[in-house]
N, C-alpha and C positions, 0 to 999 in steps of 0.2 A: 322446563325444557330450554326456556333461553338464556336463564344460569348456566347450562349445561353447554348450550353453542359459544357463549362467551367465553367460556374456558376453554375450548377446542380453537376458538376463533384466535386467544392467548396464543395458546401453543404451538399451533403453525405459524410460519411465517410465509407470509403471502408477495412478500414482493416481485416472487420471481412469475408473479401471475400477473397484476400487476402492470412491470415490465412485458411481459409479453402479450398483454392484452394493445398496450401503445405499438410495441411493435407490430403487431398482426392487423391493427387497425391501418397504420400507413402500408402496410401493405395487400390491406383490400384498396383501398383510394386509388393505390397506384394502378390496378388492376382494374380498375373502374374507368381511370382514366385510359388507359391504355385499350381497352375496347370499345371507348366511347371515340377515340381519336381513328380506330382502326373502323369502326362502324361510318365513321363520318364522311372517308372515303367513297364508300357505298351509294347507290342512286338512290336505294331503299333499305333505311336500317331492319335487320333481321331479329336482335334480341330487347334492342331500344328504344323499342319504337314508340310509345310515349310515357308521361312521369310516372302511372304507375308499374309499368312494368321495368322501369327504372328501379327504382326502390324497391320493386320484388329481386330483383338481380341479387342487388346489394345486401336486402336481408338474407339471402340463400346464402352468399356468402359469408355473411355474419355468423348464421345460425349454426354452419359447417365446420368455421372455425373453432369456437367456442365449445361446441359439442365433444370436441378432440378433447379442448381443454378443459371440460368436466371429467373424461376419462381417466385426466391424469389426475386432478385431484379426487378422483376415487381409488386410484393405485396410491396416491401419497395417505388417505384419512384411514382407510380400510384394508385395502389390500398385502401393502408393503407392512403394514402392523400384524397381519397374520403370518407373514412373509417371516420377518424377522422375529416374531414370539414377544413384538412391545406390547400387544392388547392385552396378554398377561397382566400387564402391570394397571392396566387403565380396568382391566376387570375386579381387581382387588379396592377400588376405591368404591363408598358408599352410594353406587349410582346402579342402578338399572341397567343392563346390558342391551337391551329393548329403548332404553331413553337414549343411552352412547352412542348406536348407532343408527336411532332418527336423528339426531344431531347433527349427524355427520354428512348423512343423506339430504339433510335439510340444511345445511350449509352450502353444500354443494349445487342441490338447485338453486335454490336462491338466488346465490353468486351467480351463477350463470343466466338466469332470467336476468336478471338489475342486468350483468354486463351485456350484454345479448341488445335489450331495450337501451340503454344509452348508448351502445356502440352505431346502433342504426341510426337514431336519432343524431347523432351527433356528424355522423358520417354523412347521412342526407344533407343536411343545412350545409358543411364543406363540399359538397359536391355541388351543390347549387350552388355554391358563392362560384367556384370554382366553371362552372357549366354557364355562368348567365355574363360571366369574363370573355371566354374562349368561346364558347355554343356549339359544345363539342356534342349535344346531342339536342334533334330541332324539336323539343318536348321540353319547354325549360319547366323546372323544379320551381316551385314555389312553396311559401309557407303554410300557406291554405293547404296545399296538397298532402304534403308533409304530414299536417294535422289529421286531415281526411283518412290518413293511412294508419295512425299508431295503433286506433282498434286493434285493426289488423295484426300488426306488427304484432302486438301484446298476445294474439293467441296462437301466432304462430311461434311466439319465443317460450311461451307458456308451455305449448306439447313439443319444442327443443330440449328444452328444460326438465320436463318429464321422460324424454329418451332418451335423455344424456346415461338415465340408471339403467339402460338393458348391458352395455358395458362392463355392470358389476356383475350379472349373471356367468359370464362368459371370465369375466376375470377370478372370480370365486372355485369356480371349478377346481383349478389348481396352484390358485394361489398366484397366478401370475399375472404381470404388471403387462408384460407386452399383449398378451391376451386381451384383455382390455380395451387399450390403447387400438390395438391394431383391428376391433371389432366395430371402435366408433368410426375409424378412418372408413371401414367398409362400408359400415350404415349411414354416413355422410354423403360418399359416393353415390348410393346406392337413389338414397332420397333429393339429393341435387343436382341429377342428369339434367339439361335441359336442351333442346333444338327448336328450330322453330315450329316443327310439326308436333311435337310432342314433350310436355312436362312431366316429370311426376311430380314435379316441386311443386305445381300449381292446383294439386289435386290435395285439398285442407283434408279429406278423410283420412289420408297415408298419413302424413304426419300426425295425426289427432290419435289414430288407432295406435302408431308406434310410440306416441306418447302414453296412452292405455299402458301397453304391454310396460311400459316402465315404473308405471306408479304400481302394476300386480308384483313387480321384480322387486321392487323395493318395500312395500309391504310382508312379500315372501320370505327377502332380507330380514325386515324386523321380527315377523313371526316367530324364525327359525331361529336366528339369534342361540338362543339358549342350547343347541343341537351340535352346532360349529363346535368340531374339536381343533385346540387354540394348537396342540403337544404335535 
């Protein structure tokens, strides 16, 4: 199997993820800031009110972006290859069609868990250098805190990770890229409402269950495998 991801891992080129992963990071930061400066105003902040709900902000918005950007890299591994008639060519080599496209599945979360966890992490410690500067929010960030949270962080990136593949359900139907794409934006949404009266970001069962429903999509995926007419 990791023969199999390495030569998948060859074949794409990932810059453009990459790239977009730096860009989408500054511009959560910005967006961090910009409601920390707007909450500061406030006599009583309403979504910041201390580090860890801090850093739950910030991983919602991590986990939202990223999740988009697993849907594209399942329209680029999978989709667009059924799309265009290239998995032809990738089924004629001496590999399992069942192994191909765990591969592919499992490159995809992967990537997305690893960037998901170092995007928070990484984004936490810049917000706190950045927060303990300005005190743009009265809950300063610390590294203890930080620490105290990655548990955390790690099982909530774990069932992002695992939702990222209900995506491919929805984009398999008929082969389309936008389908896809435009199912993780809804389930993004859908899963990162927040107010101050009410989350559903904050309720671990939704995102755990909708992580569920994606490891059965993607198992379904590999079952079926052999069934997909490619013509």
């Amino acid at each position: 199997m990791l023969n199999v991801m390495k030569l998948e891992l060859k074949k794409i080129k990932l810059g453009w993820y990459y790239r977009g992963a730096v860009i989408a990071n500054l511009c959560i930061l910005g967006f961090m800031c910009l409601i920390a400066s707007e909450e500061k105003k406030l006599s009583q902040p309403e979504v910041m009110t201390d580090a860890v709900s801090t850093l739950f902000l910030l991983g919602t918005f991590v986990r939202s972006v990223f999740v988009v950007f697993a849907s594209v890299l399942i329209a680029k591994l999978i989709i667009s290859e059924y799309k265009n008639k290239t998995i032809t060519v990738m089924f004629t080599y001496p590999i399992s069609r069942k192994k191909l496209i765990a591969a592919k599945l499992l490159i995809t979360g992967g990537l997305t868990f690893i960037t998901i966890m170092v995007s928070e992490i990484v984004l936490a410690f810049i917000f706190a250098q950045i927060n303990q500067y300005y005190q743009l929010t009265p809950a300063m960030l610390s590294v203890q805190t930080i620490g105290q949270e990655i548990g955390s962080m790690a099982i909530y990136a774990a069932s992002a990770a695992c939702l990222s593949f209900i995506p491919l359900w929805f984009g398999m139907r008929k082969r389309s890229v936008p389908a896809a794409i435009i199912s993780s934006v809804i389930l993004t949404i859908l899963i990162s409402q927040q107010s101050p009266e009410f989350s559903l970001a904050t309720i671990i069962y939704i995102p755990l269950s909708l992580g569920a429903i994606g490891i059965l999509i993607a198992i379904w995926s590999v079952r079926n495998i052999d069934r997909e007419d490619v013509l």
